[in-house]
C-alpha positions in Angstrom: 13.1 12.2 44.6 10.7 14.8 42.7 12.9 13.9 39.7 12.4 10.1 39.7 10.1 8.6 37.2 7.0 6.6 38.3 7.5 3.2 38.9 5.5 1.5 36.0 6.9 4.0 33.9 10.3 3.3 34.5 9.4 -0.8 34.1 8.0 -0.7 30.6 11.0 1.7 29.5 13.6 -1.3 31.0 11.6 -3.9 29.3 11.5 -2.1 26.1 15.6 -1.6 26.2 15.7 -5.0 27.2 14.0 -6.6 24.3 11.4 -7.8 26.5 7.3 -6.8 26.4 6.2 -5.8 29.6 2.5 -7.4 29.2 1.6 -11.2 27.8 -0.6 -12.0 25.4 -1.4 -9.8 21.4 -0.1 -6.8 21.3 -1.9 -3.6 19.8 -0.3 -2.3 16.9 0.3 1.2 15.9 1.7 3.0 13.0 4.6 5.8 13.6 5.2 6.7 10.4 4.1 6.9 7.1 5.7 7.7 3.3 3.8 7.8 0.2 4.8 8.7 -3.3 2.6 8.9 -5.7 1.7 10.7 -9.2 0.3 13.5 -7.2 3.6 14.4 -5.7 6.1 13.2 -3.3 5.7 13.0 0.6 2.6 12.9 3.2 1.3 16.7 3.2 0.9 16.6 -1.0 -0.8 13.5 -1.2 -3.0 14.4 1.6 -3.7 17.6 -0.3 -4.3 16.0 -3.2 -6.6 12.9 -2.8 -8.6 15.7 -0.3 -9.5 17.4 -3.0 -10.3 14.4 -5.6 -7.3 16.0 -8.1 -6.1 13.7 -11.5 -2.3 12.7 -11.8 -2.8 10.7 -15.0 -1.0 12.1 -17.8 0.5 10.9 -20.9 3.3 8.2 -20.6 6.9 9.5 -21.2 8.8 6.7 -19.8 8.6 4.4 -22.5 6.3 4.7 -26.3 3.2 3.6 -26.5 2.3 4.5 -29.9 1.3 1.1 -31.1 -0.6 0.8 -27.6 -4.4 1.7 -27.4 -3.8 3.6 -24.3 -1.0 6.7 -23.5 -1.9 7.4 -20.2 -1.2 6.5 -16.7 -0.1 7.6 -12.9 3.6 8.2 -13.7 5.3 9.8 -11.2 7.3 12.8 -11.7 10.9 12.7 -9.9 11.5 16.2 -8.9 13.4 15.7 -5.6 17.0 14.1 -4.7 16.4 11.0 -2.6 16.8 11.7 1.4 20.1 11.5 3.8 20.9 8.0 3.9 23.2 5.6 5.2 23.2 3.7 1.8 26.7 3.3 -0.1 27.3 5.7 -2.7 27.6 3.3 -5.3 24.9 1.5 -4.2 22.9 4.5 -4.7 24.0 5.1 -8.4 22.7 2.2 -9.2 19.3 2.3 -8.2 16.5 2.0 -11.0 13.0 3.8 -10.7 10.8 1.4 -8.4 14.0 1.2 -5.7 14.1 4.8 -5.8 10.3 5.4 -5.2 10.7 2.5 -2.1 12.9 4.7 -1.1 11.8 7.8 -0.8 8.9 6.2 1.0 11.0 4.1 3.1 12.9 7.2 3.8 9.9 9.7 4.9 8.2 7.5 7.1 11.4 6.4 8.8 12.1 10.2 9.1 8.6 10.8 11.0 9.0 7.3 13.2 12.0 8.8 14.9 13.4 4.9 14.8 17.1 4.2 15.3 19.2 1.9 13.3 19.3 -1.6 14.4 22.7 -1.7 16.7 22.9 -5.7 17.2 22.0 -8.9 15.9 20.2 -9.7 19.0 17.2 -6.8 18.3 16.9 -6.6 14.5 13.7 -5.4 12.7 12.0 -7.0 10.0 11.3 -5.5 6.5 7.9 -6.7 4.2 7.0 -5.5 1.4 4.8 -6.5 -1.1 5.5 -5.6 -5.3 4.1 -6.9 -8.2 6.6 -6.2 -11.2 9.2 -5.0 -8.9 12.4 -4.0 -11.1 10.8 -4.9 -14.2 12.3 -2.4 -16.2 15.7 -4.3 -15.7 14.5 -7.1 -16.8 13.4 -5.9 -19.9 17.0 -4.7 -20.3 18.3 -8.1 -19.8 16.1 -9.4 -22.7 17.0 -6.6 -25.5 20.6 -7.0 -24.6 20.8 -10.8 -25.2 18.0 -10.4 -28.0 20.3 -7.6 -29.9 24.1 -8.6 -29.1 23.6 -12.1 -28.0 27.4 -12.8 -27.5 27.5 -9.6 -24.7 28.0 -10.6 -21.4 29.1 -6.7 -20.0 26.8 -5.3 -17.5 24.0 -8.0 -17.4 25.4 -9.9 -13.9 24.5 -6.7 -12.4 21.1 -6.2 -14.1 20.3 -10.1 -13.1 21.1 -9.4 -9.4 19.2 -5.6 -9.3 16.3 -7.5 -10.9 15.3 -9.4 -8.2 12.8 -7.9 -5.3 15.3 -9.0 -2.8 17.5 -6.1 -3.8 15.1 -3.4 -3.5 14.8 -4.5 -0.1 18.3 -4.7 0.6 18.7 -1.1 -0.3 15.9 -0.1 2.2 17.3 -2.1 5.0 20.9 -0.3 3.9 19.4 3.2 3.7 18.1 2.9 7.1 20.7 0.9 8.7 18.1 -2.5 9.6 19.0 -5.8 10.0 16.1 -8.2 10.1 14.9 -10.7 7.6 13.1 -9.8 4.9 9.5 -11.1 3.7 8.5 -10.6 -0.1 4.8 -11.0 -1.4 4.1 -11.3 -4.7 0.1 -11.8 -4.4 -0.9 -9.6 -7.5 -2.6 -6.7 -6.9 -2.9 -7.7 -2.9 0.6 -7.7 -2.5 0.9 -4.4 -0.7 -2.1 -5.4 1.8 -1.0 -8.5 2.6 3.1 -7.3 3.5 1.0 -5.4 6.2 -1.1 -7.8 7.2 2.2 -10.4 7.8 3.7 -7.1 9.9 1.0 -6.6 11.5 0.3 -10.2 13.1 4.1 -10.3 13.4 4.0 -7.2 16.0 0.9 -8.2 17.5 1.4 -12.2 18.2 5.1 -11.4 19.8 7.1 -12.3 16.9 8.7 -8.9 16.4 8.4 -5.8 18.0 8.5 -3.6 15.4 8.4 -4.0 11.2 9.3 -1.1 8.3 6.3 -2.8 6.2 4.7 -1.5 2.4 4.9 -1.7 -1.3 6.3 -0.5 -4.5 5.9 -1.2 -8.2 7.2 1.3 -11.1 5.7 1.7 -14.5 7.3 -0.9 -16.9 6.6 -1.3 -20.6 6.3 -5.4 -20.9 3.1 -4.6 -18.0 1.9 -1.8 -19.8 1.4 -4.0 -22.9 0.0 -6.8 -20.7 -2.8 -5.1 -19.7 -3.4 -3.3 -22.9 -3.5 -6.6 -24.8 -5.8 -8.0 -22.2 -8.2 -4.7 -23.4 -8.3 -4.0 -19.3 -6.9 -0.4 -19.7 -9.4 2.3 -20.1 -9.5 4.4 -23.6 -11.3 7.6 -21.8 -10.8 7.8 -18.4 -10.6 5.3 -15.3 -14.6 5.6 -13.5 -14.5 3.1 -10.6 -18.3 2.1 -10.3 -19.4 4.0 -13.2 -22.4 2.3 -15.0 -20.5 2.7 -18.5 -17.1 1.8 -17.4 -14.5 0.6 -19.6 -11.4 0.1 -17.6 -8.6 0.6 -15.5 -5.2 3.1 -16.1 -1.9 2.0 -14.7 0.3 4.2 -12.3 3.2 3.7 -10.1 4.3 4.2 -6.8 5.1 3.1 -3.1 4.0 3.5 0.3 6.3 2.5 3.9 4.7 2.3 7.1 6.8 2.2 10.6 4.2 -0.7 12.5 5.6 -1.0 16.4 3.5 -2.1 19.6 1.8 0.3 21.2 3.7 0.3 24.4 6.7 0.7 22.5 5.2 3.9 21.0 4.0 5.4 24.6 7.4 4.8 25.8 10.0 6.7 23.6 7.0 8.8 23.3 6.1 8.9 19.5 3.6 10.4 17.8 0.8 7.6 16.7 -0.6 8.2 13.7 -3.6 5.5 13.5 -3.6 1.7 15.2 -3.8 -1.3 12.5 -6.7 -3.5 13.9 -7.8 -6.4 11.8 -6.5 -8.2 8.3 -8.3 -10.6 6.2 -7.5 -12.3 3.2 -9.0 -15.1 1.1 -9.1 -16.9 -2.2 -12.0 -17.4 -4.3 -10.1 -19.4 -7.0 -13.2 -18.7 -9.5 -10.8 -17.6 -12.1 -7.2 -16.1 -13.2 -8.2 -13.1 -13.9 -11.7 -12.7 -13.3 -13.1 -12.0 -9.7 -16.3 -14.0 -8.7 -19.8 -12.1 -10.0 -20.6 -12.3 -6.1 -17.7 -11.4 -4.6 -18.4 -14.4 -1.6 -14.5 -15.0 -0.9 -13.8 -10.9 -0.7 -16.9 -10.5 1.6 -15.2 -13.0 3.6 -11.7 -11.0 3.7 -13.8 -8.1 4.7 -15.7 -9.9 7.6 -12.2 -11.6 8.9 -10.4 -8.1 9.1 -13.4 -6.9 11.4 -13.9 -9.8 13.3 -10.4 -9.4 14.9 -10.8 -5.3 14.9 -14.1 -6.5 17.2 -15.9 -4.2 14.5 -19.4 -4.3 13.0 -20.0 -2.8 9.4 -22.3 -0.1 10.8 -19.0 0.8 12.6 -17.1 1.2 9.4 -17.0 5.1 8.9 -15.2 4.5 5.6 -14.3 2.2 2.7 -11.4 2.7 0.4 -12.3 0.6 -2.3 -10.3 -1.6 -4.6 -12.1 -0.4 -7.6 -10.4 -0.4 -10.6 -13.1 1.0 -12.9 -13.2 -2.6 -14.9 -16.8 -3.7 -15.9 -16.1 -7.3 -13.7 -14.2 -5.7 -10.8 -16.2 -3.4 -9.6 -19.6 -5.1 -9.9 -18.0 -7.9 -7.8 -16.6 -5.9 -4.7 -19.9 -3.7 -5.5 -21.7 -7.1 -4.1 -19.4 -8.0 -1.9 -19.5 -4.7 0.4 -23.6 -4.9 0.1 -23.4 -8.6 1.1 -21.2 -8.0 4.1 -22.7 -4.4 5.2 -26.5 -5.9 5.0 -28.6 -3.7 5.8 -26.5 -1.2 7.0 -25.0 -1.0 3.3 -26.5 2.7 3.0 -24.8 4.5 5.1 -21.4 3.3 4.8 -19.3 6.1 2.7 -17.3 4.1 0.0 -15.1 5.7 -2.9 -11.8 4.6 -4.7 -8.7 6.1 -5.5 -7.0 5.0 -8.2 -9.9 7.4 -10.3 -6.7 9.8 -9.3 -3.7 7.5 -9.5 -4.3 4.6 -11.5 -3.9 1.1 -10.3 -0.8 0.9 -8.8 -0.7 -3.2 -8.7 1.7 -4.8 -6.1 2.0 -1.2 -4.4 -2.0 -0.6 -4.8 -2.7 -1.3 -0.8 0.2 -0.4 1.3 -0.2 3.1 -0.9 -3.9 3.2 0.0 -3.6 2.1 3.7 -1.5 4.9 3.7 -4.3 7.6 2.1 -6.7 5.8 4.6 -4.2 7.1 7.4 -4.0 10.4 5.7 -7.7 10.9 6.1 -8.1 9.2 9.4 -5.7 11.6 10.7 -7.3 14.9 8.6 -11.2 14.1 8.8 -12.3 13.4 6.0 -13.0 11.1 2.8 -10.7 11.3 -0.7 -14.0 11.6 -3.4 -14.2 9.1 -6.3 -14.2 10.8 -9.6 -17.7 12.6 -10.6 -19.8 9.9 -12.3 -23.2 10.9 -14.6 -24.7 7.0 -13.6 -23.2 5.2 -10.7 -23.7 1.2 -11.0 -26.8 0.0 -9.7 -24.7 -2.2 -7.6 -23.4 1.0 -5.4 -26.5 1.1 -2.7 -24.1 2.2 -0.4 -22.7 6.0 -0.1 -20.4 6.3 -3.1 -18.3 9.8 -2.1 -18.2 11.8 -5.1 -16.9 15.0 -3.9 -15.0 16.6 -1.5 -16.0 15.6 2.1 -15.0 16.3 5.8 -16.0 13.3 8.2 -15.4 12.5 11.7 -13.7 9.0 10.7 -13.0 6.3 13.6 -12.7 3.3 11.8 -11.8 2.9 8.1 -11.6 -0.2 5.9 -9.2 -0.6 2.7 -9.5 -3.4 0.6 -7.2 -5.0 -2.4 -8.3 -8.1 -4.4 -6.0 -9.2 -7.2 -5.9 -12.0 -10.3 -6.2 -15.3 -9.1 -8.8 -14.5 -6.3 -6.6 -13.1 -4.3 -8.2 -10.9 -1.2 -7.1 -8.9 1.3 -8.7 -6.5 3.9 -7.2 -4.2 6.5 -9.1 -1.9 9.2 -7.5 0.8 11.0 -8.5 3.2 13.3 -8.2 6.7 14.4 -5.6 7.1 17.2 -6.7 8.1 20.8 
């Protein structure tokens, strides 16, 4: 008898191998897991290190030439390690191009730390979302030099067509990790990542799936590299986010996967929760293509919807990971938009951005900065903008310029993209 376990104990565990929840109604959300690659380094604990201490991975481009460019740095990632045990096929993993293999290795670590099994029937499947921007550009640009140069060739570009599209990045995560529920893309612009979280995250909570491998991914890719430098939006000194004399943004690459299950679920196999996902917002200003609205109205709005489900105020926001690019329109607009939705409270919430470090990492930007939020929920304390000489008079609130331990409870990210697109996440420490 003194071996039995306790009744309600032994109830939720049934349920859970059932397929069944235990309790009616939403569903509190929790992440297990979390992989992040990045041009500071590959995995959790040299990220963490990294955006701790405010260090630069910018450095000058190798992957393709930019010589007739204006700009020669960005975030590029530096592959120094063989991609994880796997179940995918061998062949399959020959083939994989430079975004896939950073999804992976993301994909791959958080899995790792979830201590999640591979879907065994139809009947229980998990989800995948991601969000990208680009995706497998690079292969596209293949496609066009090949028929541009030797327009009668036909070897080779089937395959280039089919590893093109975002649906077979996902299909090699779901392989390497042996899942077999539906995949949802986004493609929102530079929300992308945010927003593949959101959809898991109201997926798990509303009852629709009990457990989603959610994130985002975009690589460095010569055609979007030009793109932005022919729209002048890449910085020719250095990327300041809410610098007075700021003159633009630099591009990076990378990917971030996070392991989103129910909380039960968690407490009964007995994981280790990292943080709890507690509110998404997202709106569309539709002001311009590529410009956000001066006033930021529709991203206050994202902001206010992702704490009015996390039953949050802004004076109970302990920290803001910024979109900030470091573009003269950008910034100035979620500048207002924070003071706007903070009020009077605006002062005392801490607010910095990352991509000072990384670069803007476009479709991957916010799954890999939900994950940094995690990071320092789960360290105490706050990743430091870069040092700025003149901050924007927009920044009334606490812009983080150094190095900074803080007892953090609740923490907002936010990603707003071309075309008015907004989203907003909070997250909170776990208990």
């Amino acid at each position: 008898m003194g071996c039995q376990e306790p009744q309600p104990q032994l109830e939720k565990r049934m349920a859970y191998q059932r397929g069944t929840s235990p309790t009616s109604g939403p569903h509190r959300v929790v992440v297990t897991g979390v992989g992040i690659l990045t041009s500071l380094g590959h995995g959790c604990a040299t990220n963490a290190a990294g955006f701790r201490e405010g260090r630069s991975g910018l450095r000058p481009i190798t992957l393709f030439d930019t010589s007739k460019q204006r700009v020669h740095i960005g975030g590029e990632i530096a592959f120094e390690e063989p991609l994880p045990t796997n179940s995918l096929p061998a062949r399959a993993g020959a083939r994989l191009e430079r975004s896939s293999r950073m999804l992976l290795h993301a994909g791959l670590e958080a899995w790792a730390q979830s201590g999640w099994e591979p879907d065994k029937d139809d009947g229980k499947v998990t989800p995948i979302s991601l969000g990208t921007s680009a995706g497998a550009m690079p292969l596209g640009q293949d496609y066009f030099k090949t028929k541009t140069n030797h327009p009668a060739q036909k070897r080779g570009l089937a395959t280039l067509s089919q590893l093109y599209q975002p649906h077979s990045q996902a299909r090699a995560l779901a392989q390497a990790t042996g899942l077999r529920g539906p995949f949802t893309l986004v493609s929102n612009a530079c929300a992308s990542g945010a927003n593949a979280i959101g959809h898991a995250f109201h997926a798990v909570k509303h009852g629709h799936a009990r457990r989603v491998l959610a994130g985002g991914y975009d690589a460095l890719a010569e055609l979007v590299f030009a793109g932005f430098d022919s729209l002048q939006a890449l910085s020719t000194t250095r990327p300041r986010p809410f610098a007075a004399d700021r003159d633009g943004l630099a591009l990076g690459e990378g990917a971030a996967v996070l392991t989103l299950e129910r909380l039960e679920d968690a407490q009964v196999r007995g994981a280790t929760i990292l943080a709890e996902i507690t509110g998404y917002g997202a709106t569309t200003d539709l002001h311009h293509l590529t410009q956000p609205h001066p006033e930021g109205i529709a991203a206050a709005r994202s902001m206010a919807k992702a704490c009015l489900e996390a039953g949050v105020t802004p004076d109970q926001i302990d920290y803001i990971n910024a979109h900030g690019t470091g573009t003269p329109l950008n910034d100035g607009s979620e500048g207002a938009a924070i003071c706007a939705w903070a009020g009077r409270d605006v002062s005392s919430v801490r607010v910095s951005s990352t991509k000072g470090s990384i670069g803007h990492l476009l479709g991957g930007a916010g799954a890999v900065e939900t994950a940094i939020c995690i990071l320092a929920l789960r360290g105490g304390w706050v990743p430091p903008n870069v040092t700025l000489e003149k901050p924007d008079d927009i920044c009334r609130f606490d812009l983080v310029q150094s190095p900074r331990d803080a007892d953090l409870r609740h923490v907002l990210t936010n990603s707003f993209g071309f075309g008015g697109a907004n989203a907003t996440l909070v997250l909170k420490k776990a208990s």
